[in-house]
Every structure is written in C-alpha cells, then in structure tokens.
C-alpha positions as CSV (number, residue, x, y, z in Angstrom):
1,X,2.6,9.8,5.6
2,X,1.8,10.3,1.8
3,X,-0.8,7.9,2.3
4,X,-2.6,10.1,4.3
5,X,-2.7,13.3,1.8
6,X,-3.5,10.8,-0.9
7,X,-6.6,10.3,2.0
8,X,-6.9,13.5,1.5
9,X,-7.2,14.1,-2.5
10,X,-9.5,11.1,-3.3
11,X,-12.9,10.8,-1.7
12,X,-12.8,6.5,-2.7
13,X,-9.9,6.0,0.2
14,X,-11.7,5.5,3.3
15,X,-9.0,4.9,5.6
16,X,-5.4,4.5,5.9
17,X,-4.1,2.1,9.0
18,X,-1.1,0.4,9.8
19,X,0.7,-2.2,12.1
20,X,4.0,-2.3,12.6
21,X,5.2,-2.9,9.0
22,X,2.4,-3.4,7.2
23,X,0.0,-1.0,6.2
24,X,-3.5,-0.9,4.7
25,X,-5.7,1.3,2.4
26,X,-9.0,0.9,2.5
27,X,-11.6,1.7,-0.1
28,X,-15.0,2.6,-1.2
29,X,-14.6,0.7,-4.8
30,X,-12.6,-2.7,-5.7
31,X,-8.7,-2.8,-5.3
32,X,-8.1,-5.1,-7.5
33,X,-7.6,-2.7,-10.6
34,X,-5.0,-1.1,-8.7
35,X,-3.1,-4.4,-7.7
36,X,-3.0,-4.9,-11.5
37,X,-1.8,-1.4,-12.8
38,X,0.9,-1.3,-9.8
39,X,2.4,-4.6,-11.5
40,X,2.6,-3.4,-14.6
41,X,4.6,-0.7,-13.2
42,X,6.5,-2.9,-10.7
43,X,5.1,-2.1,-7.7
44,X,4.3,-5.1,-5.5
45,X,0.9,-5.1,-3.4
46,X,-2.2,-7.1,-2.5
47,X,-5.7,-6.7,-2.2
48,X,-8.1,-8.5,0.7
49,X,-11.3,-7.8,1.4
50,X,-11.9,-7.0,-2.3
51,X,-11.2,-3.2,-0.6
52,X,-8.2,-3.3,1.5
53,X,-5.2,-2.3,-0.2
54,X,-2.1,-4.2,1.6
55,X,1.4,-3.1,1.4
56,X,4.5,-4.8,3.3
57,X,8.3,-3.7,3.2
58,X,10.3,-6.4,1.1
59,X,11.5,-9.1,3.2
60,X,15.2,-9.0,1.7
61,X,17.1,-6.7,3.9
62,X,20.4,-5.8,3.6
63,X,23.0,-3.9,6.0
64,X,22.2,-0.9,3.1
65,X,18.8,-0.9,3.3
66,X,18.5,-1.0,7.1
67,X,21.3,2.1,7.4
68,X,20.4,3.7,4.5
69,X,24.7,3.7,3.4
C-alpha cells in the first residue's frame, strides 16, 4: 500500500489502518492543513480526531469503475 512507504518516509505518520473501504492515517501533528491543501488540488478527504486522516472510495460506482473496462 503506498500508504504504508509514505509510513515509511515521514516520521509525523504514526500509523496507517484500514477497514474494509475506508482507511485511516494517523498523525503526530494536526491534519487539518492537509485536508485543506488536498482540496485545493481536488483530492477529497477528512480529518477526525484533529490527527486521523480519513479516506473513503467515492460512493458513485459505475459498471467501469467496478471492472476497470
């Protein structure tokens, strides 16, 4: 999972955890600067906990997105 090396790269990510579809990123430092940069560049995401990244697939599927055709 990219996730994971980012994990790896950046001492502030303290964990990495996911159920089912969603999946969470847990800090050292405040999300919410991230939340705000990842809009600006379209990327949609919440923070909780002040820490915990939180990241969910869209919930529009289409017969293209679920086969990949």
């Amino acid at each position: 999972m990219r996730l994971q090396e980012l994990q790896q790269r950046f001492a502030f990510i303290k964990e990495v955890r996911g159920h089912g579809l969603m999946i969470g990123v847990e800090l050292d430092i405040p999300g919410k600067q991230f939340v705000l940069d990842g809009m600006e560049q379209g990327l949609l995401f919440n923070c909780t906990h002040e820490t915990v990244l939180r990241f969910l697939p869209p919930y529009i599927l289409t017969n293209r997105t679920l086969t990949g055709r």
